[in-house]
C-alpha positions as CSV (number, residue, x, y, z in Angstrom):
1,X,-0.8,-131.8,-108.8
2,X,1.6,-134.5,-109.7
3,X,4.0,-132.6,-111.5
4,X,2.8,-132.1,-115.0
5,X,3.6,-129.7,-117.3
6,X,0.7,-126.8,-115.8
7,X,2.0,-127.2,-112.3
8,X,5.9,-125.9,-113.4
9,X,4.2,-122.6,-112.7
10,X,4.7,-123.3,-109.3
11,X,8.2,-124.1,-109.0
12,X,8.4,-120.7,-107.5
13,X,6.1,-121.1,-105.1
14,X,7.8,-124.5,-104.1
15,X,11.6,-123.4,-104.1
16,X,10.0,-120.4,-101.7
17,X,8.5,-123.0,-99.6
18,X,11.7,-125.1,-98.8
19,X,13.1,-121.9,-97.7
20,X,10.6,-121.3,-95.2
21,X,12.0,-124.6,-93.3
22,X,15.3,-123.0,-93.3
23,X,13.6,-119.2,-91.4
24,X,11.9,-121.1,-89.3
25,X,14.8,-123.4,-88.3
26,X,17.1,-120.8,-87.9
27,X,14.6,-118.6,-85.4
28,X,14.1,-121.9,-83.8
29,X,17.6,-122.6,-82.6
30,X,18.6,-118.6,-82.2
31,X,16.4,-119.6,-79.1
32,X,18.8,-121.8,-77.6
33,X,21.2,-119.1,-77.8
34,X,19.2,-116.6,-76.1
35,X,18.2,-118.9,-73.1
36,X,22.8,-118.8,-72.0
37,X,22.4,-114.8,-73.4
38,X,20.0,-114.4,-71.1
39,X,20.8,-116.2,-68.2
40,X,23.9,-114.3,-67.5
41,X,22.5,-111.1,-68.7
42,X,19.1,-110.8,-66.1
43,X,20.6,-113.6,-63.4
44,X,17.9,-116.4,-64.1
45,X,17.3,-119.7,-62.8
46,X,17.3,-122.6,-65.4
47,X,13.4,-122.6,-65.2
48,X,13.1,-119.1,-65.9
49,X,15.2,-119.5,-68.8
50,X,12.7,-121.9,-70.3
51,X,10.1,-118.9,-70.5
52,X,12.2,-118.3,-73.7
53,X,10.6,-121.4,-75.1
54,X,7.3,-121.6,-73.4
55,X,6.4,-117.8,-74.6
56,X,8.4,-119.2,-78.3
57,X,5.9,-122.1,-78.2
58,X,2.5,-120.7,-77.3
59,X,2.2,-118.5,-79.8
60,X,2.5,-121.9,-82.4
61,X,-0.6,-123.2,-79.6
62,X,-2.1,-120.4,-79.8
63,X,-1.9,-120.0,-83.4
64,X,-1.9,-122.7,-85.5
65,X,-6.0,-123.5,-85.5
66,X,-6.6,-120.1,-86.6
67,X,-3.5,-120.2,-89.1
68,X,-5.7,-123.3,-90.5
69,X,-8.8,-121.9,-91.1
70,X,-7.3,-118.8,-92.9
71,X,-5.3,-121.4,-95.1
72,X,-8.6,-123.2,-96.0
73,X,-10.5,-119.9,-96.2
74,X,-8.2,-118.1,-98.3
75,X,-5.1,-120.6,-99.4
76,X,-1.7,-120.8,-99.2
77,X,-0.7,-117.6,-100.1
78,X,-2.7,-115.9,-97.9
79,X,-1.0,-117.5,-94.8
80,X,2.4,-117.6,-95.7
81,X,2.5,-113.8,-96.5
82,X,0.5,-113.2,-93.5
83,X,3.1,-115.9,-90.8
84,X,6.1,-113.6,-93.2
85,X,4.6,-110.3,-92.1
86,X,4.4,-111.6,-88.5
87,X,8.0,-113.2,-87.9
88,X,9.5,-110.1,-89.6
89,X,7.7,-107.7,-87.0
90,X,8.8,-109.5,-84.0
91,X,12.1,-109.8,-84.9
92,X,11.8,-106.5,-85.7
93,X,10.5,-105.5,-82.1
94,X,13.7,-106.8,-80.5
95,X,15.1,-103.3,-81.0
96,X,12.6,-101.3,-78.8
97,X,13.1,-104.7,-75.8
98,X,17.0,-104.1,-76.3
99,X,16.4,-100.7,-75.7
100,X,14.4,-100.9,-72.9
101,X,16.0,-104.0,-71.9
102,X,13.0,-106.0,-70.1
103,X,13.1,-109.8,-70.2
104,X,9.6,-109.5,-70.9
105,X,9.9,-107.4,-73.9
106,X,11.6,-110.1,-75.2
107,X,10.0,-112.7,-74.5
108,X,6.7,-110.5,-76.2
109,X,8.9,-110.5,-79.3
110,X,9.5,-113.7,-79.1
111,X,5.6,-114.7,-79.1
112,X,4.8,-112.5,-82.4
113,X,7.7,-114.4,-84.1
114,X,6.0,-117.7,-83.4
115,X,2.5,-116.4,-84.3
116,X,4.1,-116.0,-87.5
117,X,6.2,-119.3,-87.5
118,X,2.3,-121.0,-87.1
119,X,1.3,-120.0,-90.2
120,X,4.3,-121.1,-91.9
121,X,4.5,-124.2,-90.3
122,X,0.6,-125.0,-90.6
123,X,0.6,-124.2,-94.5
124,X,3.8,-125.5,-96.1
125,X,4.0,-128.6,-93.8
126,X,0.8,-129.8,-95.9
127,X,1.7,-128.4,-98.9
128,X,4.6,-130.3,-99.2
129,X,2.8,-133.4,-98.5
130,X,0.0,-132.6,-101.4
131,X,2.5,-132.0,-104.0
132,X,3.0,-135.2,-105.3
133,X,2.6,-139.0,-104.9
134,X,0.9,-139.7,-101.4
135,X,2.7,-143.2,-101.1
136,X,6.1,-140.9,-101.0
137,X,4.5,-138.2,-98.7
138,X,6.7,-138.8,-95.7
139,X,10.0,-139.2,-97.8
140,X,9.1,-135.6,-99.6
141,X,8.3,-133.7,-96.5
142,X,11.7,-135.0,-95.2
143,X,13.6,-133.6,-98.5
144,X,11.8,-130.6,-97.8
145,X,12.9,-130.3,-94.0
146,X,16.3,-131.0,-95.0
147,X,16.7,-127.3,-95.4
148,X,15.5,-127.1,-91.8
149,X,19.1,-128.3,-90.2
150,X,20.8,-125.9,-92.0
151,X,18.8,-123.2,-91.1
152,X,19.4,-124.8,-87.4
153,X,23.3,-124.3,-88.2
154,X,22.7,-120.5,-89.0
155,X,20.8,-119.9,-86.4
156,X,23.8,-121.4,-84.1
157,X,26.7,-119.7,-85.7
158,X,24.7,-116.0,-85.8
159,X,24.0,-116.6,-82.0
160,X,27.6,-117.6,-81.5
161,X,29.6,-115.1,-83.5
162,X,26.8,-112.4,-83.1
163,X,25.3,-112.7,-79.7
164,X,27.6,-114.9,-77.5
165,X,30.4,-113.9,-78.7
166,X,29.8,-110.2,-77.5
167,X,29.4,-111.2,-73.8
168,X,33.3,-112.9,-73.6
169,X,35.0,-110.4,-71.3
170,X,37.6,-110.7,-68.7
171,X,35.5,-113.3,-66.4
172,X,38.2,-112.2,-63.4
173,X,37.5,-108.7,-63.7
174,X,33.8,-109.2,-64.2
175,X,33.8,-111.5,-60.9
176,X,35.5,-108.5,-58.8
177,X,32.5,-106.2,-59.7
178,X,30.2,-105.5,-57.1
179,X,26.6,-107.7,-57.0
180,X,24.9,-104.5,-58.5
181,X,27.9,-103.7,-60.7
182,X,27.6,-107.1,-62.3
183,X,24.0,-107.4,-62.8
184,X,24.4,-104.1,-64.5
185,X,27.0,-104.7,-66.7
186,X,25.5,-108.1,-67.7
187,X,21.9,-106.3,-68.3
188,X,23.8,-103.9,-70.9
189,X,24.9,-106.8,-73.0
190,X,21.2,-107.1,-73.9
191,X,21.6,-105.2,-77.3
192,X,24.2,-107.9,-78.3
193,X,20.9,-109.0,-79.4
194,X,19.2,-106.4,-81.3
195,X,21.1,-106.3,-84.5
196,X,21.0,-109.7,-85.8
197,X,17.3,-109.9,-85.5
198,X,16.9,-106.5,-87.1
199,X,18.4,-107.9,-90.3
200,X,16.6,-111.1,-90.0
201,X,13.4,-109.1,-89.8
202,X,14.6,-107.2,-92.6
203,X,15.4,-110.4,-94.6
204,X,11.9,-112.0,-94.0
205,X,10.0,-109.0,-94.8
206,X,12.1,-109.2,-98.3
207,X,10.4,-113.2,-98.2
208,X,6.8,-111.4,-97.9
209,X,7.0,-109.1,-100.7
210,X,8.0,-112.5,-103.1
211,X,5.6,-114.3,-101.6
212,X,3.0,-112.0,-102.3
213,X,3.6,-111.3,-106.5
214,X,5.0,-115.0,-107.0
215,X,2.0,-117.8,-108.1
216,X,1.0,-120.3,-105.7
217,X,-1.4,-123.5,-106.1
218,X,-5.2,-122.1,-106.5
219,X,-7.5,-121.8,-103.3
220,X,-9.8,-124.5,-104.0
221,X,-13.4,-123.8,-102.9
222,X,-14.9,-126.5,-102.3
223,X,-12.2,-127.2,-99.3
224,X,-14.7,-124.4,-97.6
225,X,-17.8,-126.4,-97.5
226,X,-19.0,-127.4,-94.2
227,X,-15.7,-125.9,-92.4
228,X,-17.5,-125.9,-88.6
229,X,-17.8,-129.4,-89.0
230,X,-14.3,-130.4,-90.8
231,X,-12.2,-129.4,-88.0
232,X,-14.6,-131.8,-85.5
233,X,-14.1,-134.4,-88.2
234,X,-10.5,-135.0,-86.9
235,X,-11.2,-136.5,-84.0
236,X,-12.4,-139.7,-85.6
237,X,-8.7,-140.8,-87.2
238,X,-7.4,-142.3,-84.3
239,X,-3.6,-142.6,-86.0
240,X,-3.6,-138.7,-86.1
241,X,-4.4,-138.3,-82.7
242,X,-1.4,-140.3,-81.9
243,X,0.5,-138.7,-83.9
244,X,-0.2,-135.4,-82.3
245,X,0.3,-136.6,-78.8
246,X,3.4,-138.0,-80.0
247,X,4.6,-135.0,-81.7
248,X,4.2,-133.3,-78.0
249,X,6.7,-135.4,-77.0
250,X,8.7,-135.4,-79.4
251,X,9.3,-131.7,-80.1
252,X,9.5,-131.5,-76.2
253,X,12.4,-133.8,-76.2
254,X,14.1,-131.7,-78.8
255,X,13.3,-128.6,-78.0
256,X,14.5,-129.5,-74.3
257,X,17.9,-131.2,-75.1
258,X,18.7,-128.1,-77.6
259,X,17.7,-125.5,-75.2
260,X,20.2,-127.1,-72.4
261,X,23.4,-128.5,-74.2
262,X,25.4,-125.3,-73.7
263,X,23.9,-125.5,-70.0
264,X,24.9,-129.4,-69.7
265,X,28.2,-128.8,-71.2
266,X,29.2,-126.1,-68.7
267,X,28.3,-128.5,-65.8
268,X,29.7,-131.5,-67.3
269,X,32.6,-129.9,-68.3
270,X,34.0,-127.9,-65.4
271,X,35.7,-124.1,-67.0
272,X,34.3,-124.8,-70.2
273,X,32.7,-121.4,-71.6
274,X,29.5,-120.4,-73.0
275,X,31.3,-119.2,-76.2
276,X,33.2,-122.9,-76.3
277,X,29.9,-125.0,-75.5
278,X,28.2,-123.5,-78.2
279,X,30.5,-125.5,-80.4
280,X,28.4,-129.1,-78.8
281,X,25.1,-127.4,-79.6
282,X,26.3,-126.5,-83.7
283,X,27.8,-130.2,-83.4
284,X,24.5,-131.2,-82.9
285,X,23.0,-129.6,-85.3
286,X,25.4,-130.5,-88.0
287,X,24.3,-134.2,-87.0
288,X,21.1,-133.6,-87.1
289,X,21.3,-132.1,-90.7
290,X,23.3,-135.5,-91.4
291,X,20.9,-137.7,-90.4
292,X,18.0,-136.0,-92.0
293,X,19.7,-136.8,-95.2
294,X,20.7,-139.9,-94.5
295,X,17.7,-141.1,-92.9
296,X,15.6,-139.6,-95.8
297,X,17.6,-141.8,-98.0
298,X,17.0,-144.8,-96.6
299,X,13.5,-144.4,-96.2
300,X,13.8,-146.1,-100.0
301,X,14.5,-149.3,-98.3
302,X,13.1,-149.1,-95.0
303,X,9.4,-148.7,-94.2
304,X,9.2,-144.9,-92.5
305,X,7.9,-146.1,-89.6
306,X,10.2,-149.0,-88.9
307,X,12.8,-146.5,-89.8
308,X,11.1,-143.8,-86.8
309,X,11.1,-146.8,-84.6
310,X,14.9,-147.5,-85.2
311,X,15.9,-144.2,-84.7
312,X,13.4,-143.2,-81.8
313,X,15.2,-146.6,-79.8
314,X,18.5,-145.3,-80.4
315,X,17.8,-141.5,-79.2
316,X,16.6,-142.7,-76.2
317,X,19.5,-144.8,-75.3
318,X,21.3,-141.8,-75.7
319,X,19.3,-139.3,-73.8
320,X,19.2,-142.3,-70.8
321,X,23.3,-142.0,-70.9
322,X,23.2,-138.0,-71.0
323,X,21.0,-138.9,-68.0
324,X,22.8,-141.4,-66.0
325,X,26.4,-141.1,-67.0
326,X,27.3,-137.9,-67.7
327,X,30.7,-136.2,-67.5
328,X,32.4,-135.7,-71.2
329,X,30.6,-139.2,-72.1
330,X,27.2,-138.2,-71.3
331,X,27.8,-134.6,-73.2
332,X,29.0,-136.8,-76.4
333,X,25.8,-139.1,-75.9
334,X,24.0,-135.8,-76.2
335,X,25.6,-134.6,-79.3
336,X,24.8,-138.1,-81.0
337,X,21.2,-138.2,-80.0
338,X,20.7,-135.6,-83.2
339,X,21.7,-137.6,-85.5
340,X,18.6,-140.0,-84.8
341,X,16.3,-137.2,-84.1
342,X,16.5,-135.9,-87.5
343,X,13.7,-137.6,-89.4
344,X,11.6,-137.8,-86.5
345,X,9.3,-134.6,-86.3
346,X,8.1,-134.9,-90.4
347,X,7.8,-138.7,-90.3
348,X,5.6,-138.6,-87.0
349,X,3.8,-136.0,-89.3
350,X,3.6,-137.6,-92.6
351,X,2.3,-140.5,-90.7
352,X,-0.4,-138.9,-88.9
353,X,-1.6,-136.8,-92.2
354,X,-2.1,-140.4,-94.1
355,X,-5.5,-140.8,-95.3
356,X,-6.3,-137.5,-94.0
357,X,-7.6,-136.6,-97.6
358,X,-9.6,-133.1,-97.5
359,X,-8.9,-133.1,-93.7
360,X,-5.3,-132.2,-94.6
361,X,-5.0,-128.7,-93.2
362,X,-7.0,-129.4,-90.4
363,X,-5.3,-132.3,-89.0
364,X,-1.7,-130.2,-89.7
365,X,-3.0,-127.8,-87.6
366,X,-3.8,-130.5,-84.8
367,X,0.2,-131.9,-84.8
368,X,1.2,-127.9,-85.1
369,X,-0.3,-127.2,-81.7
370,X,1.5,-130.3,-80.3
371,X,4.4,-128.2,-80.6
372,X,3.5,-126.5,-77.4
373,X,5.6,-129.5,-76.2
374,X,8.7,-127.5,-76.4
375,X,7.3,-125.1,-73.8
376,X,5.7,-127.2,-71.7
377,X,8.2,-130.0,-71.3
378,X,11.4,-127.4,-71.3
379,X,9.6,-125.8,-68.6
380,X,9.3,-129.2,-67.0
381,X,13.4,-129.9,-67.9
382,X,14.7,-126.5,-66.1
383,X,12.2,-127.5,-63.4
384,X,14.2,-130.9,-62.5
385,X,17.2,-129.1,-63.1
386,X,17.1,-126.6,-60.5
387,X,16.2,-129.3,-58.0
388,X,17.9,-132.4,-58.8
389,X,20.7,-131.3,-61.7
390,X,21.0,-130.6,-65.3
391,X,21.7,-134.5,-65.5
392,X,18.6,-135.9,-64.7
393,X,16.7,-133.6,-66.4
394,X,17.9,-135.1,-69.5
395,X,15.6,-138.5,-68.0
396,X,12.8,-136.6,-70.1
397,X,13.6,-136.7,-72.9
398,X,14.2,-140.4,-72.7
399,X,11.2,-141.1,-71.6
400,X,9.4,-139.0,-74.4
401,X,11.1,-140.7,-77.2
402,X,9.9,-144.1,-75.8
403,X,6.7,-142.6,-76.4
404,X,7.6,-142.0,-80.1
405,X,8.9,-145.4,-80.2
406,X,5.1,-146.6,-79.4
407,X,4.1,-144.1,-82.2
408,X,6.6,-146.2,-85.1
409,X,5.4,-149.2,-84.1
410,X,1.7,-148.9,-83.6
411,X,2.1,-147.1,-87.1
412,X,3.8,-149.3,-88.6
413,X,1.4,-152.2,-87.5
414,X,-1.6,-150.3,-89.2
415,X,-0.1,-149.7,-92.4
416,X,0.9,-153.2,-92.7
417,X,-2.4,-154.2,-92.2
418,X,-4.2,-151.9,-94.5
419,X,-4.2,-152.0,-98.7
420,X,-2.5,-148.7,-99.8
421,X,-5.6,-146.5,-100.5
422,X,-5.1,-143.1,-102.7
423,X,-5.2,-140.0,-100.6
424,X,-7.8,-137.6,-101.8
425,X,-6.8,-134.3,-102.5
C-alpha cells in the first residue's frame, strides 16, 4: 500500500477512517461534561465522579485484545463495523438510564460505548500507520488525529449547549429547597442527557451501515498464522513496552486534567459557574487542536521524539503551576498545557509500533489497553482531591508527563542509534 493507482479504491475507506478520530474524540470529551452533569444531579464526591471515566476506560482494557484478534482474524472491516454497532448501542441505551435515572445505568452505557471505541481505536490506529511510508508513520497518524481535536470541540459545545446548559436555574431558589427537594430536582435534570446521545447513536449507526458496503484494504491471511504465539511475541520489543507504560501515563494525565478543569475552575475561581467554566475546558480543546497541527508540522524539522520530549517538558511545567500556584494563573497554566499535549498520545504510539512489522495489530492493542490510565489515574486525581484539594491533584499529572519525557528521550536515543530499517507489512 503506498498509494498507487489500485489502492485509490480505498480512499473511501480512509476518508471513513479519519472520521472515526473525530466519534471517538467527541464521546471522549462528552465525558468530561457528564462528570459536572452528574455531580450536581446525584450529589457525588469528586472520586465518585471519576467512575464516569474508570467504567469509560475499562471497557477500552477490557476490550482492545479481543478487538485485536478479531482485526487479524477477520480485518479491518470486520472491527470497525463491529466497535460502530457497539458505540451506537450504548449511546443508544442512555435513554432507558435517563429514564430510570440510576447513575449506574449510566455508567453501564458508558462501558458499551468504550467496548465499541476499542475496536475503533485498535483498528484504525494501525491502519493509519500501514498506509504509507513507515519513515513518516508518526507524522501520518498525527494528520489523521487531527480530526480528533475537533471532535474534542463537539463534544464540548454539545455538552455545553445541550446538557449543561439545561441545569442553569435560579441557584437562589434552588438553594432554598429543602435537602430532599434539591436532590430531587437535581436527579430530574438527568434526561438533559438523553437526547444528544440518541442522535449520536443514531449518527454512528448511519457510520456502520457505510462502513459495511464501502471497500476496505483486503484481510491478508497469512497475518493468521501462528496467532497464539504472535500476541507473546510482543513482549520481546522492549521500546513498545515503554511505550505502553508511557501511554498509561499519558492518557492518565489527560484524561485527568480534562475531566477536572470545569471542577478546578469553580474552585479557583470563586462564583464562576459550571455553564461559564466549560468555556476553559473548549479553550483547551481548541489548543489542543492547535498544537496538533502545529506540532504535526514541525515534525518535518524536528525528530518526533525530540519534538515529544519538548513538548512533554513544557506540559509538565504547566501542570506543576496548575499544582502549586493556582488561582486565575494556575487555571490559565491548565488551559496552556493542551497545546503541548496535542501530539503526544500518536507519537508515543507511532514510536512504540516502529519495527513492529507483522506484530502491528498486536502491539496496537498492547498501547490501547494502556488507556486504562484515564480510569485509573482520574480515580487516583478525585482521590487527592477530596482530601488535600483540586490543586494538588493536578501534582499528577506532572509527574506522569515526566514519565513521557523519559519515553522521548530514551526513544529518541535508540533511533539515533539504529540504521533506518523498512517496516514489514
Amino acid at each position: 500500500m503506498r498509494g498507487t493507482t489500485a489502492d485509490r479504491k480505498y480512499v473511501p475507506a480512509i476518508v471513513l477512517t479519519v472520521a472515526l478520530f473525530f466519534l471517538w474524540g467527541m464521546a471522549n470529551n462528552l465525558n468530561d461534561i457528564l462528570i459536572a452533569q452528574f455531580k450536581k444531579a446525584f450529589t457525588l464526591t469528586d472520586f465518585q465522579t471519576s467512575f464516569v471515566q474508570q467504567a469509560f476506560y475499562m471497557g477500552y482494557f477490557l476490550l482492545a485484545v479481543p478487538a485485536a484478534l478479531v482485526t487479524r482474524a477477520k480485518g479491518y472491516k470486520t472491527a470497525i463495523v463491529t466497535g460502530l454497532v457497539l458505540y451506537a448501542a450504548g449511546a443508544l441505551l442512555f435513554y432507558p438510564a435517563a429514564h430510570y435515572g440510576e447513575y449506574l445505568y449510566f455508567l453501564a452505557a458508558l462501558f458499551v460505548i468504550a467496548c465499541g471505541l476499542a475496536f475503533l481505536e485498535t483498528s484504525a490506529n494501525p491502519l493509519m500507520t500501514e498506509l504509507g511510508d513507515p519513515t513518516t508513520a508518526a507524522k501520518r497518524l498525527n494528520w489523521a488525529q487531527a480530526a480528533n481535536p475537533v471532535g474534542t470541540v463537539a463534544g464540548v459545545l454539545i455538552g455545553k449547549y445541550f446538557i449543561l446548559s439545561a441545569i442553569v436555574h435560579d441557584e437562589s431558589a434552588v438553594a432554598a429547597m429543602s435537602p430532599a427537594a434539591r436532590e430531587a430536582f437535581y436527579r430530574s435534570e438527568v434526561v438533559a442527557v438523553q437526547t444528544p446521545y440518541l442522535v449520536i447513536g443514531l449518527v454512528v449507526l448511519l457510520f456502520a451501515v457505510a462502513a459495511a458496503v464501502i471497500r476496505f484494504p483486503e484481510h491478508r491471511a497469512e497475518e493468521t498464522v501462528g496467532a497464539p504465539s504472535r500476541f507473546v511475541d510482543v513482549f520481546r520489543h522492549p521500546r513498545l513496552i515503554f511505550a505502553t507504560v508511557t501511554q498509561f501515563f499519558y492518557v492518565g494525565a489527560q484524561v485527568g486534567m480534562w475531566s477536572y478543569t470545569i471542577r478546578y475552575a469553580q474552585a479557583n475561581v470563586p462564583g464562576m459557574a459550571e455553564h461559564d467554566a466549560a468555556d476553559y475546558l473548549f479553550a483547551s480543546l481548541v489548543l489542543f487542536g492547535i498544537g496538533r497541527f502545529a506540532g504535526t508540522a514541525l515534525m518535518g524539522k524536528i525528530a518526533p521524539p525530540r519534538l515529544l520530549a519538548i513538548f512533554a517538558m513544557v506540559s509538565a511545567v504547566l501542570a506543576a503551576v496548575a499544582g502549586l500556584v493556582g488561582g486565575q494563573v494556575g487555571l490559565y497554566a491548565l488551559v496552556l498545557a493542551s497545546l503541548f499535549m496535542s501530539i503526544q498520545f500518536p507519537t508515543i504510539f507511532a514510536l512504540g509500533m516502529d519495527g513492529l512489522g507483522p506484530l502491528r495489530r498486536a502491539g496496537a492493542s498492547l498501547i490501547i489497553m494502556a488507556i486504562i490510565g484515564g480510569a485509573v489515574l482520574t480515580g487516583l486525581m478525585g482521590h487527592i482531591s477530596d482530601f488535600a484539594g483540586i490543586d494538588t491533584a493536578m501534582l499528577v499529572p506532572a509527574v506522569c508527563f515526566l514519565v513521557v519525557l523519559a519515553f522521548a528521550v530514551k526513544a529518541g536515543r535508540t533511533l539515533s542509534g539504529e540504521k533506518l530499517q523498512p517496516t514489514i507489512h
